[in-house]
Backbone bond lengths (Angstrom), bond angles and torsions (degrees), N, CA, C in turn:
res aa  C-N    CA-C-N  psi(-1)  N-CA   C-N-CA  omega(-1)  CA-C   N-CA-C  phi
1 X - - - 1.445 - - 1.535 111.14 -
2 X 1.360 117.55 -42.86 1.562 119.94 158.87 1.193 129.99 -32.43
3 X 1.840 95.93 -49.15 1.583 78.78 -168.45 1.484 110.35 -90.01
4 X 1.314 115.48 -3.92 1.774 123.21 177.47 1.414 99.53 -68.60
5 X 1.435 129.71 -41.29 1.455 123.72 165.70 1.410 124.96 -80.99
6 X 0.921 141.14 40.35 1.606 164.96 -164.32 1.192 96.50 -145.15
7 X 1.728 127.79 -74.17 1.511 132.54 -178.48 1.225 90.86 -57.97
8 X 1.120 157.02 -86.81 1.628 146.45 -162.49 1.153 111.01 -52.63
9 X 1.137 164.39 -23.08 1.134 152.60 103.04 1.486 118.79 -0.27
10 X 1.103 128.34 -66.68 1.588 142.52 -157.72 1.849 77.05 -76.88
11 X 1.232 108.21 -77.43 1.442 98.76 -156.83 1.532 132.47 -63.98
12 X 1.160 82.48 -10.62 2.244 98.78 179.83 1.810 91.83 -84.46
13 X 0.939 115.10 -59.34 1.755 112.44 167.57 1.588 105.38 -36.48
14 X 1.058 135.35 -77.76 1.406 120.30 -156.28 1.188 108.43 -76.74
15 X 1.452 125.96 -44.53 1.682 108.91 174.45 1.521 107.96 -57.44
16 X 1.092 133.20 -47.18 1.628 120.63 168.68 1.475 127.57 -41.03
17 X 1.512 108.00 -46.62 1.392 101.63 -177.37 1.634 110.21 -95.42
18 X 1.585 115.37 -11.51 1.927 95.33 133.75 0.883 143.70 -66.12
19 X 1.195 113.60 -44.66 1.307 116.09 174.68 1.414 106.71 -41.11
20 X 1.557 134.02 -50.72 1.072 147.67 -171.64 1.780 112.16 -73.35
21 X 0.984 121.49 -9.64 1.299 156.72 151.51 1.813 119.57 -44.50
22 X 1.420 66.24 -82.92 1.942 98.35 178.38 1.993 94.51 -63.52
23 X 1.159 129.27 -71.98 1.132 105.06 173.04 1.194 140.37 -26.82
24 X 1.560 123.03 -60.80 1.355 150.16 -167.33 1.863 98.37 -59.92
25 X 1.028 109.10 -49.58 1.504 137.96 -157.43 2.338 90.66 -80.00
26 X 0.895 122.49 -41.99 1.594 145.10 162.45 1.838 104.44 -73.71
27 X 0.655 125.22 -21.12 1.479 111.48 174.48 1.584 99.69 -114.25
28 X 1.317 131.28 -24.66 1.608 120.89 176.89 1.804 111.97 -80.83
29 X 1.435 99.87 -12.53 1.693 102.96 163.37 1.212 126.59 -96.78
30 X 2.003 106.78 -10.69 1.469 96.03 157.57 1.382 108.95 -86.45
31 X 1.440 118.59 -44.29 1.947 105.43 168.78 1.309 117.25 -11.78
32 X 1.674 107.96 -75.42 1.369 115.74 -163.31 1.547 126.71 -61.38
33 X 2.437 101.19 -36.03 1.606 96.03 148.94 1.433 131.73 -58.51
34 X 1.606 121.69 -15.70 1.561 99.66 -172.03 1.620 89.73 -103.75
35 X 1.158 138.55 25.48 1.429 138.51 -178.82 1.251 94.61 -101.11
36 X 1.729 127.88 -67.60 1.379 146.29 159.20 1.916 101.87 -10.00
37 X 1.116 118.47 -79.53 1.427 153.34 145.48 1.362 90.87 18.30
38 X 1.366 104.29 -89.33 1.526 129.35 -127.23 1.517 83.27 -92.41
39 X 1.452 140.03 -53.76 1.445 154.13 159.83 1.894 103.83 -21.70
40 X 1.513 89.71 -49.02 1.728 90.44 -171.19 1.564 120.36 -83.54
41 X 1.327 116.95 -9.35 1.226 145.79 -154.79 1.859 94.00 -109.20
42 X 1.243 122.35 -41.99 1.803 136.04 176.27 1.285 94.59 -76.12
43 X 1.220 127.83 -25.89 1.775 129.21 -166.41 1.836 93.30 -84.57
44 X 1.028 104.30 -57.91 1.784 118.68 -172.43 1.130 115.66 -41.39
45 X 2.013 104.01 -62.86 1.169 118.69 163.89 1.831 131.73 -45.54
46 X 1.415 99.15 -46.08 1.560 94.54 162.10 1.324 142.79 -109.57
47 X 1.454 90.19 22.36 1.888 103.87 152.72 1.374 104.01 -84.24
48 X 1.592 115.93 -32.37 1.478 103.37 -174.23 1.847 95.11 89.80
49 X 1.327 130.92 48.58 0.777 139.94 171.57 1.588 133.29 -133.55
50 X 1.686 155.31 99.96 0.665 158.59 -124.68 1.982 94.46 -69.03
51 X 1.095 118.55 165.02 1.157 129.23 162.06 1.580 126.89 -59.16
52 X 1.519 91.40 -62.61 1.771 117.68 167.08 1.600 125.81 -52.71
53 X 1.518 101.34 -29.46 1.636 119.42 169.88 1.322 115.95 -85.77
54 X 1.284 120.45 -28.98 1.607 119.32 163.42 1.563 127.51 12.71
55 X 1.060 99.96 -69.53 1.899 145.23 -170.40 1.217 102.88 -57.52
56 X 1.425 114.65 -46.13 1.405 105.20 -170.77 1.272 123.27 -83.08
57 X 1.423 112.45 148.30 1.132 107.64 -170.08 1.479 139.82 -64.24
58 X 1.131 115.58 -15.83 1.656 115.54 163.21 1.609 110.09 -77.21
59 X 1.308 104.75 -26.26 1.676 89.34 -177.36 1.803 96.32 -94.49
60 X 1.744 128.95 -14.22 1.432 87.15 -179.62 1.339 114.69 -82.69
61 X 1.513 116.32 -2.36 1.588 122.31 171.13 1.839 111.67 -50.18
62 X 1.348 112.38 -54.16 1.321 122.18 -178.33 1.505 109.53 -69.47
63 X 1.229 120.90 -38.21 1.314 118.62 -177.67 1.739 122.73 -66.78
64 X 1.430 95.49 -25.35 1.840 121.20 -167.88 1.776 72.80 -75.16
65 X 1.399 115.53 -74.25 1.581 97.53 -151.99 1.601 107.59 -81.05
66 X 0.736 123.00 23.01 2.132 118.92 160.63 1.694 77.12 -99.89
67 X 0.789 130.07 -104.21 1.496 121.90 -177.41 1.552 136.63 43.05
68 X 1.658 78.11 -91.78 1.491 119.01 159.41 1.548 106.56 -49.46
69 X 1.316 122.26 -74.43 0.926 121.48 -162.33 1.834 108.06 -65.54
70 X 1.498 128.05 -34.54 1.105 126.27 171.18 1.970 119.45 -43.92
71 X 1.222 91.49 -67.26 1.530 114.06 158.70 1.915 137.33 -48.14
72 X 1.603 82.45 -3.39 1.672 84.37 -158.26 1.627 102.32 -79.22
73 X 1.804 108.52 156.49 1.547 91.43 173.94 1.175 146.97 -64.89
74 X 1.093 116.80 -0.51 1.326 148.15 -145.17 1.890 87.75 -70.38
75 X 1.445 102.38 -68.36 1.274 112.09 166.61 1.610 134.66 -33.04
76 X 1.645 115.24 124.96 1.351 83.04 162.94 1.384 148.15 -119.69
77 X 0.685 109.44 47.91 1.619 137.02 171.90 1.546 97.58 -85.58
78 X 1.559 127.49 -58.09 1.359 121.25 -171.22 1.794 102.85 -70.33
79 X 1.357 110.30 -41.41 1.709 96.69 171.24 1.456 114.77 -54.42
80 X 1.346 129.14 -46.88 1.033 134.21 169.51 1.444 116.62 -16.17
81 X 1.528 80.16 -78.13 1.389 100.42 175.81 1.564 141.70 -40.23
82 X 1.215 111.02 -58.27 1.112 130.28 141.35 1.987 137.81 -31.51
83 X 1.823 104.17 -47.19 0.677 100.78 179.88 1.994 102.00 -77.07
84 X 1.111 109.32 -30.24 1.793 114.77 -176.12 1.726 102.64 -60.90
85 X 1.454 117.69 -40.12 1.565 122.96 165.54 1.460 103.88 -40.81
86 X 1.688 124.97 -64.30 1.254 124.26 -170.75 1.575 119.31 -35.86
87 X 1.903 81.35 -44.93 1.619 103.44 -151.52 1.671 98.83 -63.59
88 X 1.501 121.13 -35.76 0.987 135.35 -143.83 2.438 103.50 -96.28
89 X 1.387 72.52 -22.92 1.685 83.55 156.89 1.239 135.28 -74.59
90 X 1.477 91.88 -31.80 1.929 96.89 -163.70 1.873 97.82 -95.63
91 X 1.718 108.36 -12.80 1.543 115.56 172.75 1.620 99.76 -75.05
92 X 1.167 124.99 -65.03 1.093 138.05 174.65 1.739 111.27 -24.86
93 X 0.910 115.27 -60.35 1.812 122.51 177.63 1.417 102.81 -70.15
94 X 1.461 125.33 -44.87 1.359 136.13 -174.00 1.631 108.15 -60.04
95 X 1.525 106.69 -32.20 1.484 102.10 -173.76 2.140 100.70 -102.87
96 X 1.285 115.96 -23.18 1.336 99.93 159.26 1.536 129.11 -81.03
97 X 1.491 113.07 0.57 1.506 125.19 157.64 1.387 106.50 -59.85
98 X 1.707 101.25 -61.81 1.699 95.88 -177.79 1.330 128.44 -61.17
99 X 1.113 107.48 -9.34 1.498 117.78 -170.34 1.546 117.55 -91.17
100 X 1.365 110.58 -32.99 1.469 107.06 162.87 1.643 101.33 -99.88
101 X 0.944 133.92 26.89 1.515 138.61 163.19 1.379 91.14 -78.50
102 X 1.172 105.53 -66.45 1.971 105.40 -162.86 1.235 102.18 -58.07
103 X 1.768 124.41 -63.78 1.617 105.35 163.49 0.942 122.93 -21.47
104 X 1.141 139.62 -64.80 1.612 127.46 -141.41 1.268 95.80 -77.27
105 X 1.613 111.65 -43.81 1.639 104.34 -159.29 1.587 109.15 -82.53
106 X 1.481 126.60 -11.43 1.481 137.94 174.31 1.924 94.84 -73.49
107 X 1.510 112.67 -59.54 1.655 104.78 -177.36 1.869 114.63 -59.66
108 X 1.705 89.48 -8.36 2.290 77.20 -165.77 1.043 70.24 -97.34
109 X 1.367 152.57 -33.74 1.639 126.01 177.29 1.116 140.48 -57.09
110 X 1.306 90.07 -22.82 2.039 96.53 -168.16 1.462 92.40 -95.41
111 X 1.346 128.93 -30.09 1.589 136.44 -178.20 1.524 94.49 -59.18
112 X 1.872 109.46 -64.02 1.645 87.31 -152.83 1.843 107.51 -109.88
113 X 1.178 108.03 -1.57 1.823 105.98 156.49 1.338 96.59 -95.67
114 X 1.331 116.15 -100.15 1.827 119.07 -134.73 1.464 89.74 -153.36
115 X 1.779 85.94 129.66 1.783 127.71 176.14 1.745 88.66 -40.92
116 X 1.013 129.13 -33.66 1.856 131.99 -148.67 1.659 89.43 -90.06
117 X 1.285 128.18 -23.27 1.401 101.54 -173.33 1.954 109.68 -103.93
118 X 1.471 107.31 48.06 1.173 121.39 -165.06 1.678 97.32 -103.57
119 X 1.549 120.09 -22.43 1.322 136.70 172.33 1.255 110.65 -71.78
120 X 1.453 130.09 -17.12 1.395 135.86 163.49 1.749 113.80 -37.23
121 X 1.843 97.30 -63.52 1.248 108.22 -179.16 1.561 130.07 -32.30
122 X 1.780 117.35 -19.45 1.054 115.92 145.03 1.153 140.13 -30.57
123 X 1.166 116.26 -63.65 1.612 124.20 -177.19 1.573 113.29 -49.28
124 X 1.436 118.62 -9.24 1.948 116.84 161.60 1.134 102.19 -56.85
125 X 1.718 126.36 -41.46 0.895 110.27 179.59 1.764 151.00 -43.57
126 X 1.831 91.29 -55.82 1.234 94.97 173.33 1.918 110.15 -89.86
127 X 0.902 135.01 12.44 1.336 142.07 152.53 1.434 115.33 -59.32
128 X 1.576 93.08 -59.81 2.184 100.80 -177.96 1.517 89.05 -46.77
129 X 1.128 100.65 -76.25 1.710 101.67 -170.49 0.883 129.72 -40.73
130 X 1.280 149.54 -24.32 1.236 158.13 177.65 1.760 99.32 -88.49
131 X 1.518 112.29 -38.26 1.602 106.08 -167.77 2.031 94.90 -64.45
132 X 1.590 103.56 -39.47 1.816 112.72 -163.20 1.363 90.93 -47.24
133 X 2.181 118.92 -62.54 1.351 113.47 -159.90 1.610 119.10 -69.74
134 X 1.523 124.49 15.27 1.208 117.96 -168.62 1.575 91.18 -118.52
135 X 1.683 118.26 -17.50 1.759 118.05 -168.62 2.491 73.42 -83.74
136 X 0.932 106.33 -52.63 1.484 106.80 -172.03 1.646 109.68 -30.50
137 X 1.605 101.33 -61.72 1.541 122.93 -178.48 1.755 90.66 -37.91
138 X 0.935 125.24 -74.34 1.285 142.13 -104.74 2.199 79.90 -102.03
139 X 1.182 106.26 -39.46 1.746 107.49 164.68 1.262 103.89 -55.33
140 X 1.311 126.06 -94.52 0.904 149.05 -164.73 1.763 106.56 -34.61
141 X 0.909 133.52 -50.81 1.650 142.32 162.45 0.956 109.79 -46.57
142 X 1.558 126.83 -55.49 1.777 143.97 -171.28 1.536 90.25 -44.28
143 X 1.764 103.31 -72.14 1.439 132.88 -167.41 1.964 98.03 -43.92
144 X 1.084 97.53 -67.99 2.050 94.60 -165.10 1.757 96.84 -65.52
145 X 1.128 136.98 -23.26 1.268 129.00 163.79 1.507 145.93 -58.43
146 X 1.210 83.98 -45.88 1.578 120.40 -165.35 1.772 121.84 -111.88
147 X 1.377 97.12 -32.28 1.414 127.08 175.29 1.786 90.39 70.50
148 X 0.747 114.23 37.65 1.675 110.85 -171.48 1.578 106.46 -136.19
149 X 1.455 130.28 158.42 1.184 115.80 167.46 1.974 103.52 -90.87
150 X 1.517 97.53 178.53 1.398 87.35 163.44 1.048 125.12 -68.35
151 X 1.853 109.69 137.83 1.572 117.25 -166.69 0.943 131.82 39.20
152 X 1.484 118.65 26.18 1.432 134.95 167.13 1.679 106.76 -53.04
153 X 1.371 124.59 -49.14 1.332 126.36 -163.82 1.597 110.38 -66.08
154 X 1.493 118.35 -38.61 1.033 139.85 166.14 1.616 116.77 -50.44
155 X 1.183 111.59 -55.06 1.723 122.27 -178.32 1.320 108.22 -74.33
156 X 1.446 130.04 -34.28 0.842 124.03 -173.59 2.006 111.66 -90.42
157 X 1.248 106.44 -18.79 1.947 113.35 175.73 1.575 75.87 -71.50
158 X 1.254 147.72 -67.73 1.389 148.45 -148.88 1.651 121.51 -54.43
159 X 1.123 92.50 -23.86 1.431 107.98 -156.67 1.989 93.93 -107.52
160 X 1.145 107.23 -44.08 1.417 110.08 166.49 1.541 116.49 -76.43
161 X 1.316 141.63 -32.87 1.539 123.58 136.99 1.129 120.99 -32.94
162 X 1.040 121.48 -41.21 1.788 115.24 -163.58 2.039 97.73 -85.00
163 X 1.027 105.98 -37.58 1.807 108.18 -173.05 1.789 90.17 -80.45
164 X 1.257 129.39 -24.21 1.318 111.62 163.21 1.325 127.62 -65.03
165 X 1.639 113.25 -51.78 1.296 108.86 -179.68 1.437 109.04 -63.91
166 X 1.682 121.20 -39.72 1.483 107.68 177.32 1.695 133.98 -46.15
167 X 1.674 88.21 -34.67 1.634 89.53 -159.14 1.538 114.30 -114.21
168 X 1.525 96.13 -5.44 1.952 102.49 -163.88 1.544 85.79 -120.61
């Protein structure tokens, strides 16, 4: 019966804190679409170009280079930016290191001491959470600073090379 409550333990922990995962990870790709959005929509507006006309091809020529040039590195707000994207990668791996750190060492515990320290596996919990409100901090700062998300300036020069070579 121990060890069925140890395995329920272990496994109600990790589908929770994916699940919590999978959320977090679903709302930072709508961020970045309504950032994308709102970025492309400031571009429109100060080409002086309709929204609906976008597409066409004389205006996505003009739009690619305000764009470009909005985004370019030159700026620093977009280095900024960019460089806080980096920063926010190497946290990102750094905090799913820790995160199967505690797994591993909560499952080699309960395997080779005692079924009882299988309740450990909790503590992903308040870690995830704490890792989400510090990736939040760390938007939200980028954003009132920079007016950019992280490495927004970067993804977005990237993403307009690639629709150049495709379409021009």
């Amino acid at each position: 019966m121990n060890t069925l409550i140890a395995i329920g333990h272990i496994i109600g922990c990790i589908t929770v804190v994916l699940s919590i995962s999978a959320v977090a990870a679903l709302l930072t790709i709508r961020f970045q679409n309504k950032a994308a959005d709102k970025a492309f929509y400031e571009v429109c507006l100060q080409a002086g170009i309709p929204i609906e006309k976008a597409e066409e091809p004389d205006n996505a020529n003009h739009i690619l280079k305000v764009q470009l040039d909005k985004f370019s590195p030159d700026y620093f707000q977009n280095r900024l930016s960019n460089f806080i994207g980096v920063l926010v990668t190497v946290l990102v791996v750094t905090q799913s290191m820790v995160l199967l750190g505690v797994t591993g060492v909560v499952i080699w515990n309960t395997i080779t001491d005692s079924l009882s320290n299988a309740k450990w596996i909790w503590t992903l919990l308040p870690l995830q959470l704490a890792f989400i409100l510090l990736n939040l901090l760390i938007y939200v700062m980028t954003s009132l600073l920079t007016g950019r998300t992280p490495g927004q300036a970067k993804s977005v020069r990237s993403t307009l090379l690639q629709y150049a070579q495709q379409n021009l």
